[in-house]
C-alpha positions as a LaTeX table, in Angstrom:
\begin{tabular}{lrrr}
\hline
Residue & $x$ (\AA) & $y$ (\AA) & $z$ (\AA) \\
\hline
Unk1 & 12.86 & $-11.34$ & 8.90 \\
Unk2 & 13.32 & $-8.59$ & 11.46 \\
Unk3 & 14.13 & $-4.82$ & 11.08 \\
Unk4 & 10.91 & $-3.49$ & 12.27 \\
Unk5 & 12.77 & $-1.62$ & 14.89 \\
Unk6 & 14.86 & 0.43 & 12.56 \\
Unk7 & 12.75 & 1.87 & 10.09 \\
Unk8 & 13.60 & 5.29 & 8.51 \\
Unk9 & 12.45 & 8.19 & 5.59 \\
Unk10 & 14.93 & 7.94 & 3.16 \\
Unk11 & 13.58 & 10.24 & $-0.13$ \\
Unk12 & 10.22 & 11.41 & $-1.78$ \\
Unk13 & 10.32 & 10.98 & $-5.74$ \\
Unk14 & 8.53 & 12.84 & $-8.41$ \\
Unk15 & 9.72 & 10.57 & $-11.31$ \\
Unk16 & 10.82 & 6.95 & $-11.77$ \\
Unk17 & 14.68 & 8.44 & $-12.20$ \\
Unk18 & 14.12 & 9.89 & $-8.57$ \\
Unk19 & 13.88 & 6.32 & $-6.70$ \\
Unk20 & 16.52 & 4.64 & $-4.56$ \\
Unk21 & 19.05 & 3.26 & $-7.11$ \\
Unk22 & 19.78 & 0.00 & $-4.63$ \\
Unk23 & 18.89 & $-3.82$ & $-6.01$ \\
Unk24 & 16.73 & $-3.98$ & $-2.89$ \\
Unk25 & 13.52 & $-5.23$ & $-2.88$ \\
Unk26 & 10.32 & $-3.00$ & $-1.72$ \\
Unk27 & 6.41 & $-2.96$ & $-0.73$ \\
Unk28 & 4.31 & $-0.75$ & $-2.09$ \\
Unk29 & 1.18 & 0.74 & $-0.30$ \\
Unk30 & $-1.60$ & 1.67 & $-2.58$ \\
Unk31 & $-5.35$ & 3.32 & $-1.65$ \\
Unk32 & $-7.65$ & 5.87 & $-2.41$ \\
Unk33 & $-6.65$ & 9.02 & $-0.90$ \\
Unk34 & $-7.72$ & 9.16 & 2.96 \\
Unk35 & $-7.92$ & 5.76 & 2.94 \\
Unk36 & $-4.83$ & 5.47 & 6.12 \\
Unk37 & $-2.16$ & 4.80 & 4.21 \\
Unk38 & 0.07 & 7.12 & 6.62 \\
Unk39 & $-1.80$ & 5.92 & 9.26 \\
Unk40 & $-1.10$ & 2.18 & 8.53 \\
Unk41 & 2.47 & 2.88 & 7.99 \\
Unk42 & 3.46 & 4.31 & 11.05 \\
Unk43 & 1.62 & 2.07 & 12.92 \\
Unk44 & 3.41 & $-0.78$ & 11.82 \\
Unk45 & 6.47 & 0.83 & 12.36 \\
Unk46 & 6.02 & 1.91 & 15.72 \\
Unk47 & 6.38 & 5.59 & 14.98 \\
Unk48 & 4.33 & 8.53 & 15.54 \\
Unk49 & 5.01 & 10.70 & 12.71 \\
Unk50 & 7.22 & 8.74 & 10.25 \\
Unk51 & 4.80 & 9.02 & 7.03 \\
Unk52 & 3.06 & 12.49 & 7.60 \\
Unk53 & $-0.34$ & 12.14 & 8.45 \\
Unk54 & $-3.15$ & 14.89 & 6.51 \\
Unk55 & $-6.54$ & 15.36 & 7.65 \\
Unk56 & $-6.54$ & 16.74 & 3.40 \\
Unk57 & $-6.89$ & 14.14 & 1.11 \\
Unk58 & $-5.01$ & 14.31 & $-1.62$ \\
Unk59 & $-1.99$ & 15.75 & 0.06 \\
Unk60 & 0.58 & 13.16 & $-0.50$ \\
Unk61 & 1.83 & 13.76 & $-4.44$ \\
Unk62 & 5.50 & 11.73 & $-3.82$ \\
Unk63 & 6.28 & 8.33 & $-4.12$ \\
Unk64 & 7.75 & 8.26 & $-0.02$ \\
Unk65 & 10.53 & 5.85 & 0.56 \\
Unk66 & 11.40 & 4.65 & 3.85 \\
Unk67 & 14.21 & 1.85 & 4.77 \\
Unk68 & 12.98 & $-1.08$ & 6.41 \\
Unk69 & 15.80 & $-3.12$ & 8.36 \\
Unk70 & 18.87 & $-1.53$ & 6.56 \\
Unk71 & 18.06 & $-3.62$ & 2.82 \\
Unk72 & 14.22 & $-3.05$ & 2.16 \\
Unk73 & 12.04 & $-0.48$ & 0.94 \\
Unk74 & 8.50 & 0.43 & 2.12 \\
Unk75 & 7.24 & 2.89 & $-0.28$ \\
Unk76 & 4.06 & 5.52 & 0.58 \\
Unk77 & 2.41 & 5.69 & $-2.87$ \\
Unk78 & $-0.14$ & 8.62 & $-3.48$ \\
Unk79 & $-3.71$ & 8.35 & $-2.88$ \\
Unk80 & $-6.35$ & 8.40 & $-6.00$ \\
Unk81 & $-9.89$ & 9.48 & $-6.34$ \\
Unk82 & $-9.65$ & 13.00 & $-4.74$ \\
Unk83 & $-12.36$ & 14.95 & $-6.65$ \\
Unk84 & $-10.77$ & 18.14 & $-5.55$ \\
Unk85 & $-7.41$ & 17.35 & $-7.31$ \\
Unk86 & $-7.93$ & 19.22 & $-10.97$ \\
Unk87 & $-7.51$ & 16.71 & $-14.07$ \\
Unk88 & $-4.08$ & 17.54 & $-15.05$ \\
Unk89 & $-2.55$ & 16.80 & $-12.13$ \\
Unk90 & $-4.46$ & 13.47 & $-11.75$ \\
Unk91 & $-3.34$ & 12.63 & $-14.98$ \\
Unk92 & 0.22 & 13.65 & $-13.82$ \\
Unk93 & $-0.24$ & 11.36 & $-10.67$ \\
Unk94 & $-2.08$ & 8.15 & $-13.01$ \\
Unk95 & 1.05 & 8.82 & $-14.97$ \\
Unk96 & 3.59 & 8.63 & $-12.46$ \\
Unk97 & 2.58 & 5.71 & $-10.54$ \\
Unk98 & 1.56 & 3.46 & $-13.85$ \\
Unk99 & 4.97 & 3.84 & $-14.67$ \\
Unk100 & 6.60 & 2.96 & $-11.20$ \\
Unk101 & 4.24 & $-0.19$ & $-11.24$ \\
Unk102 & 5.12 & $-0.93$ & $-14.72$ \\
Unk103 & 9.05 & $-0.83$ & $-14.38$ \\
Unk104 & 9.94 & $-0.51$ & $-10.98$ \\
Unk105 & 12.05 & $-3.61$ & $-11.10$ \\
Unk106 & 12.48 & $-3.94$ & $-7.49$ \\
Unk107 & 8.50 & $-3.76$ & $-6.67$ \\
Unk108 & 7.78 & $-7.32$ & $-4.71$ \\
Unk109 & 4.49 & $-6.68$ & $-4.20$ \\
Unk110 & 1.88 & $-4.05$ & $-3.50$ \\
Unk111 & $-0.61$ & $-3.80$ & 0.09 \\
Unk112 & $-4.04$ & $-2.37$ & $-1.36$ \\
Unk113 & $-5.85$ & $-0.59$ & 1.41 \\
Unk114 & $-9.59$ & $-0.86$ & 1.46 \\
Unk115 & $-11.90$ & 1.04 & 3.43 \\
Unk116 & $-13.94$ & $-1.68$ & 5.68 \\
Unk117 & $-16.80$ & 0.79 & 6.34 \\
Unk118 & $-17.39$ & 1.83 & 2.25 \\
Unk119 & $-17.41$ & $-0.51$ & $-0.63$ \\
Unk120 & $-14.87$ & $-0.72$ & $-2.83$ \\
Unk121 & $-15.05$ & 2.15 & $-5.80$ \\
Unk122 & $-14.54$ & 1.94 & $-9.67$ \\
Unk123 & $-10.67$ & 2.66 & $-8.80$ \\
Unk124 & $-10.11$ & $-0.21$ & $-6.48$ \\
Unk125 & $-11.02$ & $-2.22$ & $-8.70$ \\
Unk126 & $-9.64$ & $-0.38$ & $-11.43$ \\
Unk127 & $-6.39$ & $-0.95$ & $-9.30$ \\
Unk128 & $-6.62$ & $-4.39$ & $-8.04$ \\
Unk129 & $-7.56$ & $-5.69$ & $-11.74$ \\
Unk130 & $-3.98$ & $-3.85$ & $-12.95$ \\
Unk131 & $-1.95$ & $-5.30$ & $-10.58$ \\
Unk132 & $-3.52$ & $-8.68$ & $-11.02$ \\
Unk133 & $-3.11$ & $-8.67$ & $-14.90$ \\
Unk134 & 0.32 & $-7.19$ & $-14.35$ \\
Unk135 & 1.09 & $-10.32$ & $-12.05$ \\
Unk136 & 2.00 & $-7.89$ & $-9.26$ \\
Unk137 & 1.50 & $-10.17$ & $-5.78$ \\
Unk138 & $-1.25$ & $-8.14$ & $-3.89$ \\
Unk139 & $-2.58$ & $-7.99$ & $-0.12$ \\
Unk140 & $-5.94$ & $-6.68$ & 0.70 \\
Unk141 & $-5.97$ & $-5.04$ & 3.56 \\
Unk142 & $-9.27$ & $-3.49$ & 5.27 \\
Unk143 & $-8.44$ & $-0.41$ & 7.30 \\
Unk144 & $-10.44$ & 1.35 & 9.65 \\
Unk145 & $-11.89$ & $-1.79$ & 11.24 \\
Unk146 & $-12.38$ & $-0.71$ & 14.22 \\
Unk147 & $-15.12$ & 1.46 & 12.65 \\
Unk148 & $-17.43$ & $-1.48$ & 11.94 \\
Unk149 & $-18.92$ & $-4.59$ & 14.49 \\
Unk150 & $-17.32$ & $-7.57$ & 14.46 \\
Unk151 & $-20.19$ & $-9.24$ & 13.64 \\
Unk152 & $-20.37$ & $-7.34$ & 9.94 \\
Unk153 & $-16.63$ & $-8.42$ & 9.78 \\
Unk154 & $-17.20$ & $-11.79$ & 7.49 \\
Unk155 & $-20.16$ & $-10.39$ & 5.42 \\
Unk156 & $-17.82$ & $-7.14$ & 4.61 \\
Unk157 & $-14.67$ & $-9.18$ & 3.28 \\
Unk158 & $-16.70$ & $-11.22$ & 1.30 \\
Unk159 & $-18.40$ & $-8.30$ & $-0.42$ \\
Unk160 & $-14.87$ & $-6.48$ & $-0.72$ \\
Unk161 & $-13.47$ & $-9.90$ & $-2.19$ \\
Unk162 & $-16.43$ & $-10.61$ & $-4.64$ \\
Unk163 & $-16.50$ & $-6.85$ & $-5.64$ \\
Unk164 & $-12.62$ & $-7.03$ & $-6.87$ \\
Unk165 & $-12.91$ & $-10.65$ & $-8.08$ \\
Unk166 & $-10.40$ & $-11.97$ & $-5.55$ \\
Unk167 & $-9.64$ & $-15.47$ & $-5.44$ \\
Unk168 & $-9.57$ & $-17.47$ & $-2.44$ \\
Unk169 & $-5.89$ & $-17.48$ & $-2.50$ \\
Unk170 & $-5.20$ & $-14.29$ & $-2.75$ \\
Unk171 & $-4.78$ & $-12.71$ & 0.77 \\
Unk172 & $-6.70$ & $-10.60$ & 3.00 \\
Unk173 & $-6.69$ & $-8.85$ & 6.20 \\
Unk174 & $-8.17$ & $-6.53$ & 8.03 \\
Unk175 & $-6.49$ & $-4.05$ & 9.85 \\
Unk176 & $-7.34$ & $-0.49$ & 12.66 \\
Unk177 & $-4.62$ & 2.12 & 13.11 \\
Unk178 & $-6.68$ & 3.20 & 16.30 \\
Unk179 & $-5.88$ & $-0.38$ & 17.79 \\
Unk180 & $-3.16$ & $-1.58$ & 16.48 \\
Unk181 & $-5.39$ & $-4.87$ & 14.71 \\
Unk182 & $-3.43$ & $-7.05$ & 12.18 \\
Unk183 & $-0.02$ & $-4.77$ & 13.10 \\
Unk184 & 1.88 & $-8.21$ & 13.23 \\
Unk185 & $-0.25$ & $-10.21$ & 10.97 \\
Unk186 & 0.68 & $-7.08$ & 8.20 \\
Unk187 & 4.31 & $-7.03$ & 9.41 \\
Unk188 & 4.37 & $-10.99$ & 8.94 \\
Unk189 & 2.49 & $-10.20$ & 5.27 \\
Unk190 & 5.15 & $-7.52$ & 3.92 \\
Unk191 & 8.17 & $-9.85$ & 5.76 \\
Unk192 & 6.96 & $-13.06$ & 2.96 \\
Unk193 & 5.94 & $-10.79$ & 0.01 \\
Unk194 & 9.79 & $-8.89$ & 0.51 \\
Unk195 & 10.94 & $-12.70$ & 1.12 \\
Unk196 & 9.42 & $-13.56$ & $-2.40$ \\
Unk197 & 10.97 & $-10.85$ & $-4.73$ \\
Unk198 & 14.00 & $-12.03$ & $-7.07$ \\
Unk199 & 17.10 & $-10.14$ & $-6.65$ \\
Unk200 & 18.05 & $-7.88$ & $-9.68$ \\
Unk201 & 20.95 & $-10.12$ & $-10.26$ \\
Unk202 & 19.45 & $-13.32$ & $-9.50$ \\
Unk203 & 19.12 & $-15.60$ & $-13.46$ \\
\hline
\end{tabular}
């Protein structure tokens, strides 16, 4: 597939109701909050500034929709695990997203950034056990690689894997913002989980 060239913001939604309305199918990026989920975006889209960027974790709230090649969706989910972020509105957030995951019939798949220099916490896994018993298609990806030596780089996945009881098939990558690492292995990634999704319509 192509369309990486023509990538746009389309809407920010506080409530299932809120989401794009077309039969088109979308990615999902999911992390703890800080994790690069901004960061990852724009860099595989070539932009600068297209998902705002916070040095605060915790700032993105909104689901954040952007148009990938005119008939896909790449969708900015907000970041969990901020301490600072008082109960209610966690629960608000935990509520939110659960139910986007849950019924969000145009979800293909979800991208479920690690960080590569911290194991993973009780809400990755938390996370990548959902999605897995909700038969959501996942990809790991392992951000902020450039932070580590390459010679850590096999002893880290494994440890990531084992810690979320991955399977071997189940994908993985790692992936640096600063570099540009795994941009068009991840582009390739999103391109085949999008490929995957049923149409709306489809029997």
């Amino acid at each position: 597939m192509s369309g990486w060239k023509n990538i746009d913001f389309v809407t920010s939604a506080s409530e299932l109701r809120g989401c794009p309305k077309q039969p088109w199918p979308e990615v999902a990026f999911s992390g703890r909050s800080n994790v690069g989920k901004s960061s990852l975006i724009n860099t595989i889209a070539s932009r600068r500034a297209l998902a705002k960027v916070s040095g605060k974790p915790g700032k993105t709230r909104l689901l954040n929709f952007f148009l990938l090649g005119g008939n896909r969706h790449l969708v900015d989910l907000p970041g969990y695990g901020y301490a600072a972020v008082s109960k209610s509105l966690k629960e608000e957030w935990s509520g939110f997203v659960s139910n986007y995951l849950q019924n969000r019939e145009q979800l293909a798949g979800v991208v479920q950034l690690i960080d590569s220099r911290h194991p993973p916490t009780k809400l990755d896994i938390q996370m990548v056990e959902w999605l897995r018993e909700a038969e959501i298609p996942v990809l790991l990806v392992l951000t902020k690689v450039d932070k580590i030596k390459r010679g850590q780089r096999a002893k880290t996945l494994s440890s990531v894997r084992k810690a979320l009881g991955m399977e071997s098939a189940e994908q993985s990558m790692f992936f640096s913002s600063e570099t540009g690492e795994g941009k068009p292995e991840l582009r390739l990634q999103v391109d085949s989980i999008l490929s995957g999704w049923r149409s709306l319509s489809s029997p």
